[in-house]
C-alpha positions in Angstrom: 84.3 124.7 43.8 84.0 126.0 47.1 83.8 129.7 47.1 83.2 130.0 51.1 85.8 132.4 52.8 87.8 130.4 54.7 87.5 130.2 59.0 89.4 132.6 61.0 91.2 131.1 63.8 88.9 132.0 65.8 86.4 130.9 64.0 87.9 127.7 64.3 88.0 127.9 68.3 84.7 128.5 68.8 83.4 126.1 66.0 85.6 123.2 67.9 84.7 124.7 71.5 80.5 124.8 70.8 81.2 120.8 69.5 83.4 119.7 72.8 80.0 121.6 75.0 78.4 119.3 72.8 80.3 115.9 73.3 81.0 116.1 69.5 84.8 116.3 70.0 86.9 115.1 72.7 87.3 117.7 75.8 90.5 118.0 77.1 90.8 117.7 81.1 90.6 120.1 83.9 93.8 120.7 85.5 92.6 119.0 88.7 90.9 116.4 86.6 94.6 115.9 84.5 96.0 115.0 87.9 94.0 113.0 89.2 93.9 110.7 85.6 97.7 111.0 85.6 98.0 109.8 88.9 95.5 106.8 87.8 97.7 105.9 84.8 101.0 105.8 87.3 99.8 105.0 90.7 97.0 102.6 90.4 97.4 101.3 93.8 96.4 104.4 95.2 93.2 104.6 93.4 91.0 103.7 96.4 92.4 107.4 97.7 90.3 108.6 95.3 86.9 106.5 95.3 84.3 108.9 97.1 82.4 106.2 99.0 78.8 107.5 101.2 76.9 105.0 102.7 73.3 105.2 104.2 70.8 103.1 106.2 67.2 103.4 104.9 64.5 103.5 107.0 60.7 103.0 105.7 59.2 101.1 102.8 62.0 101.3 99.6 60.7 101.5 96.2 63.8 100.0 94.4 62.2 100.8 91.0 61.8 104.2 91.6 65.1 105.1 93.3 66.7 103.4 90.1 64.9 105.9 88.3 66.1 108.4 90.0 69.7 107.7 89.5 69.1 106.9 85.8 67.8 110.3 85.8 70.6 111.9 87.4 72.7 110.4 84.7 70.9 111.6 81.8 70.9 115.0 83.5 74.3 115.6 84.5 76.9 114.3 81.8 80.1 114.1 84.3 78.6 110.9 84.7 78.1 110.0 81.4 82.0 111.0 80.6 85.1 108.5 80.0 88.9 109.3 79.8 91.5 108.3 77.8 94.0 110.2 75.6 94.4 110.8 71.9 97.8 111.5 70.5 99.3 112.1 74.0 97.0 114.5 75.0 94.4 113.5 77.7 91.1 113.8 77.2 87.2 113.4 78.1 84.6 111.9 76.1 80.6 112.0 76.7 78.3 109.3 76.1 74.9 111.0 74.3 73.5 108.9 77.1 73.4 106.4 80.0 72.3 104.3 83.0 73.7 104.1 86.5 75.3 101.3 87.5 72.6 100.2 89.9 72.3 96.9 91.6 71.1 95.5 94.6 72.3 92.5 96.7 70.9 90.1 99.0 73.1 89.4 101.9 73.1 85.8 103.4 71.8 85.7 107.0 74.4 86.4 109.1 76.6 88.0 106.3 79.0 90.8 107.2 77.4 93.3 105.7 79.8 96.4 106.7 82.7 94.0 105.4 80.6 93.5 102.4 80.3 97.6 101.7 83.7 97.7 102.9 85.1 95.9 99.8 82.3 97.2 97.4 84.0 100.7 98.4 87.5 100.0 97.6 86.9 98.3 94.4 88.5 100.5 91.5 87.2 101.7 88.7 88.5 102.0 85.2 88.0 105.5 83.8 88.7 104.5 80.4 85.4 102.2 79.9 83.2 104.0 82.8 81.0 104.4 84.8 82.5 106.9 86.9 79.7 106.2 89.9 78.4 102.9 91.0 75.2 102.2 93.0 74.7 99.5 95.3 71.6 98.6 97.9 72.3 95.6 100.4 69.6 94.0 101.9 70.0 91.3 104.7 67.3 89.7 106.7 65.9 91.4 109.6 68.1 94.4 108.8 67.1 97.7 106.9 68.5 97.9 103.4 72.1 100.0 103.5 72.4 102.0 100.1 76.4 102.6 98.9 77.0 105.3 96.7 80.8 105.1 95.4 82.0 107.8 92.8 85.4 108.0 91.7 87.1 112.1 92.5 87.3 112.8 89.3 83.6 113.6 88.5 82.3 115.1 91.7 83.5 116.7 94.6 81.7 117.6 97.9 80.2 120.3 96.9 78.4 118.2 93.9 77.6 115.5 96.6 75.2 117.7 98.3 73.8 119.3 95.1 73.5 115.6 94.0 71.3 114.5 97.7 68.7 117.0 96.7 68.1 116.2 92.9 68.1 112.6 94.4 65.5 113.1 96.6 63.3 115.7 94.3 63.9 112.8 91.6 63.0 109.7 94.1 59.6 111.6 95.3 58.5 112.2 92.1 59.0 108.8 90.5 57.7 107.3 93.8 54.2 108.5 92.7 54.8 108.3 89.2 55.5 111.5 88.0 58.6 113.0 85.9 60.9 115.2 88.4 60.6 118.5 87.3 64.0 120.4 87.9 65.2 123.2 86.2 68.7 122.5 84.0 71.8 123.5 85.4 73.0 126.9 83.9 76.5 125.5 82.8 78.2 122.1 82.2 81.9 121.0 83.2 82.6 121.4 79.4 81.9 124.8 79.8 84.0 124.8 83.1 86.7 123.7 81.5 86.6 126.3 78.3 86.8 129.2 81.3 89.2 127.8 82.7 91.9 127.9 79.9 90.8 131.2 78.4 91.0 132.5 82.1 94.4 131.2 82.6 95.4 132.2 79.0 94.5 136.3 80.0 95.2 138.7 82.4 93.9 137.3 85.5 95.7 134.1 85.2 98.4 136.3 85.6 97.3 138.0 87.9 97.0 134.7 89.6 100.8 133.0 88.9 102.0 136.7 90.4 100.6 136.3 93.2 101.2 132.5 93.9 104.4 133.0 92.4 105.2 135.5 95.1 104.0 133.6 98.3 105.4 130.2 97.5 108.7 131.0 95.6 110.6 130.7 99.1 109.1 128.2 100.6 109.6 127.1 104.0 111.4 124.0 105.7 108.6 120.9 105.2 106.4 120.4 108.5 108.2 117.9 110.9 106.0 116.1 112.6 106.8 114.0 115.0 106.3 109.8 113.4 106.3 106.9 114.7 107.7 105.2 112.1 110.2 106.3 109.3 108.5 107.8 106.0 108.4 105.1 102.8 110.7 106.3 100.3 107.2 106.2 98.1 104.3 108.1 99.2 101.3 105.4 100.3 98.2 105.7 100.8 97.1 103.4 103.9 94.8 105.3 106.2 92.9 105.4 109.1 90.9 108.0 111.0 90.7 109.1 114.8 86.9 110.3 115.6 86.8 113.4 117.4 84.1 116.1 118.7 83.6 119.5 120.0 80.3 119.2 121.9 77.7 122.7 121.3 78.8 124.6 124.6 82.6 124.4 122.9 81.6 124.9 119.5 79.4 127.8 119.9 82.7 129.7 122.2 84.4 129.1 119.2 82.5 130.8 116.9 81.6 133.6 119.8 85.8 133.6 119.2 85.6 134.1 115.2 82.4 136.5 115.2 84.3 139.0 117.3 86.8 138.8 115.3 84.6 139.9 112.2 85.7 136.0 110.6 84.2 132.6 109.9 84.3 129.5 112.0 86.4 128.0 109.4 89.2 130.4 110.4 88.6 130.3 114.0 89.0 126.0 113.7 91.8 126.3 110.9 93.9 128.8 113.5 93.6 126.1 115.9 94.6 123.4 113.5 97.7 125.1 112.9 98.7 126.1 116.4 98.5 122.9 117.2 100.9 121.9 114.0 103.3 124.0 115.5 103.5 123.1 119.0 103.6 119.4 117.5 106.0 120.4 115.1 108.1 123.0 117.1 107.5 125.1 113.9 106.4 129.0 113.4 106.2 128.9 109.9 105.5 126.3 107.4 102.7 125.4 104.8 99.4 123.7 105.2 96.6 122.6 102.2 92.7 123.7 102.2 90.3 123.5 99.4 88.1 126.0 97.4 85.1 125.0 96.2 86.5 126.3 92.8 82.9 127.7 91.6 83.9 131.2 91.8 82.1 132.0 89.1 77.8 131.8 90.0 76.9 129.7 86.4 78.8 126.8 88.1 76.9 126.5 91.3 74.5 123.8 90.0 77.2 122.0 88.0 78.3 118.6 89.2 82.0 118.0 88.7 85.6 118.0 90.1 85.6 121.6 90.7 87.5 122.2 94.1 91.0 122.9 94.0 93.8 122.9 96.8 95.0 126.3 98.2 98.2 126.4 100.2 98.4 128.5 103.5 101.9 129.6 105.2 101.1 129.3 108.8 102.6 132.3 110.7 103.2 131.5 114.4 106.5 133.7 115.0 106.6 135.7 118.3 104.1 132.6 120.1 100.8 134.3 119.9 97.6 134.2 121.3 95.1 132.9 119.8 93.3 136.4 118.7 96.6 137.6 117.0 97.1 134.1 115.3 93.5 134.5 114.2 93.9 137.4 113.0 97.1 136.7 110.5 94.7 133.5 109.4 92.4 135.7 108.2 94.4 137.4 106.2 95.6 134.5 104.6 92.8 133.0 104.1 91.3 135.9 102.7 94.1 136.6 100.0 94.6 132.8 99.2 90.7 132.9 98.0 91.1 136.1 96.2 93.6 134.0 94.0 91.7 130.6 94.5 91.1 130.0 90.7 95.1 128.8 89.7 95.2 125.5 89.1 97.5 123.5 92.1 98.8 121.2 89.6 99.3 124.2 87.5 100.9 126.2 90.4 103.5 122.7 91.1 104.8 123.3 87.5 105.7 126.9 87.8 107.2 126.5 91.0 109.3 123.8 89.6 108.8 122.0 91.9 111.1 119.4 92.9 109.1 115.9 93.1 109.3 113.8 95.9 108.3 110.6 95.8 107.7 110.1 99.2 105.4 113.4 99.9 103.3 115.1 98.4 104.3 118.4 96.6 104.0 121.9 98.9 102.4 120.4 101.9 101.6 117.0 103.6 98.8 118.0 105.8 95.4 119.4 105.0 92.2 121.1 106.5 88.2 120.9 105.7 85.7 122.5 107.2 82.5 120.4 105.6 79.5 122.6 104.6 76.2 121.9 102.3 76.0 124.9 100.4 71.9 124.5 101.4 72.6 125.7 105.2 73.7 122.8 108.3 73.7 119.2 107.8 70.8 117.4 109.4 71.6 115.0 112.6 70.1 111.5 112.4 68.6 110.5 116.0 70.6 108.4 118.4 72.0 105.4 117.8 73.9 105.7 115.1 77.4 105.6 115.9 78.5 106.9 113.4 79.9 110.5 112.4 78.4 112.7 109.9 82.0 112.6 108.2 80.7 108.6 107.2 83.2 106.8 109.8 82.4 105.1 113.2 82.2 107.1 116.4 80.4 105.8 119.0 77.8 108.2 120.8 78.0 110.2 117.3 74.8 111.1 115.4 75.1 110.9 112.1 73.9 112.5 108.7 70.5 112.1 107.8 69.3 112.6 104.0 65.1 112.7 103.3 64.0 110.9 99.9 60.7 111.8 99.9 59.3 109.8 102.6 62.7 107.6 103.4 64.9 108.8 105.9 68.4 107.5 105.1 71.0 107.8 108.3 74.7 107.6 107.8 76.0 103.9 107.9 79.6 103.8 108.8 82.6 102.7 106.4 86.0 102.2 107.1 88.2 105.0 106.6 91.5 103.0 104.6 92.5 105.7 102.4 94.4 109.2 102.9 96.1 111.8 100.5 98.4 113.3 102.7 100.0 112.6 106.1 97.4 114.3 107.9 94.1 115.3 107.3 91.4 117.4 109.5 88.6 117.1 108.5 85.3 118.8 110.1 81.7 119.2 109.7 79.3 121.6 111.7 75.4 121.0 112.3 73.0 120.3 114.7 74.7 119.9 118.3 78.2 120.5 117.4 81.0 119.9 115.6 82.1 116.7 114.3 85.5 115.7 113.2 88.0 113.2 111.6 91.8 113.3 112.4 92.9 111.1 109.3 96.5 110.0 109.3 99.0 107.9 107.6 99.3 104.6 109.2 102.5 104.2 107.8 103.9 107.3 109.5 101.6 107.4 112.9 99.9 105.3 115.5 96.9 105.3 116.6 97.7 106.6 120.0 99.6 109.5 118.2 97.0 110.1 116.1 94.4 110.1 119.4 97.5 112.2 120.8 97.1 115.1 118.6 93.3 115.1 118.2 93.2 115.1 121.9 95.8 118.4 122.1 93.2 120.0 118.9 90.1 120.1 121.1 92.6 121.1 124.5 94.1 124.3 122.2 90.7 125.3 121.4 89.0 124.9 124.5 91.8 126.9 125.8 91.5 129.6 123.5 88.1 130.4 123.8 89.0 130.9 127.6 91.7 132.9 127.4 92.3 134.5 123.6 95.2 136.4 124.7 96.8 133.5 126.3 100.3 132.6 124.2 100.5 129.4 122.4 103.4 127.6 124.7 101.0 128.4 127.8 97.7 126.9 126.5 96.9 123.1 128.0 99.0 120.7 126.2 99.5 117.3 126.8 102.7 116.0 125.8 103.8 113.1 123.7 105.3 110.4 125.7 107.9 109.6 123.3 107.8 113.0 121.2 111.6 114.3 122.3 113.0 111.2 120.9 110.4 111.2 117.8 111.2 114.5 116.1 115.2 114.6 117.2 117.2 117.1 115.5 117.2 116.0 111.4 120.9 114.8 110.6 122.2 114.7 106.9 119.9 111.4 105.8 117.1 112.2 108.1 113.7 112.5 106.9 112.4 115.8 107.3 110.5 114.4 110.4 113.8 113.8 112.4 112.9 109.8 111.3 115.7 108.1 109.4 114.6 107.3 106.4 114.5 103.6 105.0 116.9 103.8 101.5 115.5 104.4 98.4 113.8 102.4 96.2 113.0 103.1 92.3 109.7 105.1 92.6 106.6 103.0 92.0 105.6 105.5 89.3 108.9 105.2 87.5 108.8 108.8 86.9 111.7 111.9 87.8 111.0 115.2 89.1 111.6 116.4 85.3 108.8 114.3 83.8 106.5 115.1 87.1 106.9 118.5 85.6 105.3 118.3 82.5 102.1 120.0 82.3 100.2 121.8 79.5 100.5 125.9 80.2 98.0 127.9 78.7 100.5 129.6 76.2 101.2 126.4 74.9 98.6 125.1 73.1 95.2 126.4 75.1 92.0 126.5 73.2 91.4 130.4 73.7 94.7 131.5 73.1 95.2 131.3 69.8 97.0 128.0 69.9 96.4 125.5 66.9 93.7 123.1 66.6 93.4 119.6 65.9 92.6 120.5 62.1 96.1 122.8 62.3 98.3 120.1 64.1 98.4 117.2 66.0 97.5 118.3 69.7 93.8 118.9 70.9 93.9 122.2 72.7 95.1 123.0 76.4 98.6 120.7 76.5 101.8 121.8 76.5 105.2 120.6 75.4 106.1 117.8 77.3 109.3 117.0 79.4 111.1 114.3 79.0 111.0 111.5 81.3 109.1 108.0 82.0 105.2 107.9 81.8 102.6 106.0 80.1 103.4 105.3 76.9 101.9 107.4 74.3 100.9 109.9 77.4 101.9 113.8 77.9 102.9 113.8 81.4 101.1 116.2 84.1 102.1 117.3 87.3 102.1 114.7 89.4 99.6 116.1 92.4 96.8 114.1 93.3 94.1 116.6 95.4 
């Protein structure tokens, strides 16, 4: 007879919450992670959005063994790549292999093999998240050609924060196997298990709603979508084709841009993201509409060594009204910015389900263009010397210098990958170091063209130019260089009309097969969370940190989850 008092509840929770850090049970999902494995389940065409690919030449004498070591240590060490995904009874989850090996290989290219076509494909291959690995290594060798090293890892276990905490365990691991020693590394102070156990008792307490108030408040009268001017009407599904327009502000402007923000007691980020989004609304003819950034998500300082899908998309509103210069535009940025990260820790795809949302399968949800600003949380990038061609960003730019990465004695430079892939319609992304700042305009080849593309990149580096010469200086009288089809490309909208003044092709059944209801059916902390007293498996039939589910079209057997994809 067992006389033991039985467990408490809570009890229970923190018995079943020390055996998920432990990969003894299943984990459930991140919110961001949720999204991006529902989107897998429902859009796998678009899963090459979502493959991080980073590709490096290496210069010196390679020891193969020793790098493979290195990764197989990075494995072991960080268990994100050791993790799987699936779902049990409906309810997504993670599960972590005790251990593992990276999937490292090398290949010999044929003389006179097309080696960048060869990474090209190696890239875009998928990956299935169900059986693993999440991360795949591959090093190309050619004859009479340095080796290339491809590093592809699928979103959903890193992000680019983790990519530059990765480079340097890489190359503290690679040094020391080179000469046959163990690395010797201290652990990281947290896992994503234990990111993922904050997270829902966070969102289950006060501050998550603290969080929902204030999200709640900003967003719950949102404004008309950003009309860009196309070149071509907008699918009536979302895609994910790609390309990028290489673009640069050389030192002299770059430094009068920060000159700009330091007076101004902000951060080069805002300075660049003010001129992002006056040139959106010249483009646009728009004074107030909604743009996406990212926060690295590791508010909290246990998390800073942790590798995972952390970041999480933050939408700013844009306030151009009364065309201002570019100080007083600056200055509302700032104030944006600095509320939106005072509230950075709500989930987006959280944030999409209590907004309600309506899904559109064409777009995105909240906003269709984005902004990065690039940093290593160890200080600025390295440049590789000339020759490269290539932008620190990992695309080709001629007269670019790219990243360079030390592993022990190798120097690896950036080798450059085509850019195929993009989340929204626009994307600016940027990265500071050395002797200036780099950039990629990515863009939507199904909506723009090239030229429009090189159009707007173009009008970017004019706006800022022109703001560092004369702050005060309104918006409509800064250099701008028109489109030379952009009155007939964003016409007034008409009932039918894409938002972007394009008619719009007719509708087709979405590729996902899902409605806005059954986009909207997300797990909320009060629902079954595992810190708020919700039941646990032993109690019911859910794992902790679903909700009730919508009803609607998904995967069989699957809970669906807001359908965002960040």
């Amino acid at each position: 007879m067992d006389t033991r008092a039985p467990r408490s509840a809570a009890d229970k929770r923190a018995l079943l919450a020390d055996l998920m850090r432990a990969g003894a049970a299943p984990l459930p999902l991140s919110y961001g992670q949720r999204s991006l494995w529902f989107m897998d389940q429902v859009r796998p065409e678009a899963g090459v959005a979502y493959n991080m690919p980073f590709a490096w030449t290496i210069h010196g004498e390679a020891d193969l063994a020793a790098l493979r070591r290195a990764f197989d240590w990075l494995t072991e060490r960080h268990p994100i790549f050791r993790t799987t995904y699936g779902h049990v009874r409906g309810t997504p989850v993670q599960r972590v292999s005790p251990t593992g090996r990276a999937a490292f290989r090398v290949l010999d290219a044929d003389a006179g093999q097309d080696v960048a076509a060869l990474l090209d494909a190696e890239a875009r291959r998928p990956f299935d998240l169900a059986r693993g690995p999440v991360y795949r290594v591959t090093v190309v060798r050619s004859p009479g050609r340095p080796p290339v090293l491809l590093w592809v890892t699928h979103h959903i276990a890193i992000d680019g924060w983790s990519l530059f905490q990765l480079l340097e365990e890489l190359g503290q691991a690679y040094a020391a196997f080179a000469v046959g020693r163990v690395p010797s590394v201290p652990a990281p102070a947290a896992t994503y298990a234990d990111h993922v156990l904050w997270q829902a008792s966070m969102l289950a307490g006060p501050e998550g709603r603290r969080l929902e108030r204030y999200w709640s408040g900003l967003l719950g009268d949102p404004p008309p979508v950003l009309r860009l001017p196309a070149d071509r009407p907008r699918p009536a599904d979302q895609s994910f084709n790609g390309a990028a327009h290489a673009l640069r502000l050389d030192s002299a402007l770059s430094e009068s841009v920060a000159g700009l923000a330091a007076s101004a007691g902000t951060t080069l980020y805002t300075a660049l993201l003010t001129g992002f989004q006056l040139l959106l609304g010249r483009a646009a003819g728009q004074e107030d509409f909604l743009l996406g950034t990212w926060a690295s998500g590791r508010s909290r300082p246990e998390f800073a060594g942790t590798v995972g899908y952390f970041v999480n998309p933050l939408v700013l509103r844009a306030d151009l009204s009364g065309d201002p210069g570019f100080g007083v535009a600056l200055g509302r940025a700032r104030g944006s910015v600095l509320d939106a990260l005072d509230h950075q820790d709500y989930p987006f795809p959280l944030l999409v389900e209590r907004l309600g949302v309506d899904r559109d399968p064409s777009r995105s949800p909240l906003f269709d263009v984005a902004f990065t600003l690039r940093a290593s949380q160890r200080g600025e990038i390295e440049r590789a010397g000339s020759g490269t061609a290539a932008s620190p960003l990992g695309a080709a730019a001629p007269g670019e210098r790219g990243m360079l990465v030390r592993l022990g004695d190798l120097e690896l430079t950036t080798f450059p990958l085509g850019q195929h892939a993009i989340r929204f319609d626009l994307e600016m992304e940027l990265i500071s170091g050395g002797d200036g700042i780099s950039g990629l305009l990515r863009y939507n080849t199904d909506l723009f063209d090239a030229g429009t593309a090189g159009w707007l990149a173009g009008n970017y580096v004019r706006i800022l130019a022109g703001a560092a010469a004369h702050p005060e200086r309104p918006l409509s009288a800064l250099d701008w260089t028109p489109h030379p089809r952009h009155a007939t490309l964003r016409g007034p909208a008409t009932p039918g009309s894409a938002p972007d003044g394009v008619p719009r092709p007719a509708a087709k059944p979405s590729v996902s097969g899902l409605d806005g209801d059954a986009l909207r059916g997300a797990g909320t902390p009060e629902g079954g969370d595992l810190l708020s007293g919700a039941r646990t498996p032993e109690d019911g039939d859910r794992l902790p940190g679903v909700g009730t589910p919508e009803s609607g079209n998904h995967p069989p057997g699957v809970e669906p989850v807001p359908y965002t994809h960040l």
